[in-house]
N, C-alpha and C positions, 0 to 999 in steps of 0.2 A: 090288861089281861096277858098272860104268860102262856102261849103258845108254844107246843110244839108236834113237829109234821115227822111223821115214819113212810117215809116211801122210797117207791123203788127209784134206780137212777136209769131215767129213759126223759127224752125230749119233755114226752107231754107230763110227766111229773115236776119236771123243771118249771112251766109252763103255769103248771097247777100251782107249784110254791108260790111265783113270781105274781102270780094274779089274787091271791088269800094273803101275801104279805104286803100287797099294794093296799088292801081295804080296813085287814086287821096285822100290822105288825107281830109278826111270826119270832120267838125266842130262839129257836134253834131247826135245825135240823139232822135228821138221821135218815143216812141212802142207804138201800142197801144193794149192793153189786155183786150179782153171783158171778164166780170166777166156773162154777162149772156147768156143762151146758147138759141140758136133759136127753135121756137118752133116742134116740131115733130109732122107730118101731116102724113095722108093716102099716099100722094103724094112722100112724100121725103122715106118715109119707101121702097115704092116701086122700089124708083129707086135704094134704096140703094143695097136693093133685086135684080134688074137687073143687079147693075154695079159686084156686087159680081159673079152673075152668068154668066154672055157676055163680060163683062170686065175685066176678075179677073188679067191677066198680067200687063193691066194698072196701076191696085188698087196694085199690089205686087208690080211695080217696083219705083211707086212714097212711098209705104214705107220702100222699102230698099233704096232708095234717102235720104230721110229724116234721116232714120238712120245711114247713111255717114255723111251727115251733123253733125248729134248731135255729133260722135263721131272725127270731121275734126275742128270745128266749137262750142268747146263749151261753146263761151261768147261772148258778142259784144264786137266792139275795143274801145278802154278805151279814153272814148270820155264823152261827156256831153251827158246826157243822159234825157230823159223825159218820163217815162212809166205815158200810162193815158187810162181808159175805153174808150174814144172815140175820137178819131182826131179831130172830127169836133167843137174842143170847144175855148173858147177863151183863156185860158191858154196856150194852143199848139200855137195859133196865138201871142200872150205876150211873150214866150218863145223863139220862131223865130226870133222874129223883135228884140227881144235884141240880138239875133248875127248877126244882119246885115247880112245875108247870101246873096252870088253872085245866087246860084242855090239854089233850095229845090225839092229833088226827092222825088217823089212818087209811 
């Protein structure tokens, strides 16, 4: 089966490749790394401010997660690789269709 994985590049996507390509050998993959950072609002500050204050076990344990990951986890498997600012472009669809892929996860 001809696999291939479109995701973002953070720990636990890494994490994700490395445990789907350990079961089902995975063809390639495509990260994608936004170079720009979303804008910061009244809105997002505040909830950041909530999640830290009512949520803070949640906010710890998804970064001691993450930090298992980077230290379990720290490379994607050595596969064809396509890192790109935005998924949705035609290069990532150019890149696909030349591996014939069975599946494409997202």
């Amino acid at each position: 089966m001809n696999i291939v994985l479109w995701i973002g590049n953070e720990s636990n996507q890494r994490a994700l490749a490395n445990k789907i390509h350990n079961k089902l050998p995975i063809a390639a993959l495509v990260t994608e790394s936004r170079k720009t950072k979303p804008k910061l609002t009244l809105n997002k500050i505040l909830g950041k401010v909530a999640e830290k204050l009512f949520l803070s076990s949640i906010s710890n344990a998804w970064v001691s997660l993450k930090a298992y990951y980077d230290k379990n986890y720290p490379s994607y498997p050595d596969v064809k690789r396509l890192d790109v600012e935005n998924i949705n472009n035609e290069e990532v669809l150019n890149f696909t269709k030349s591996l014939d892929p069975d599946i494409i996860i997202v």
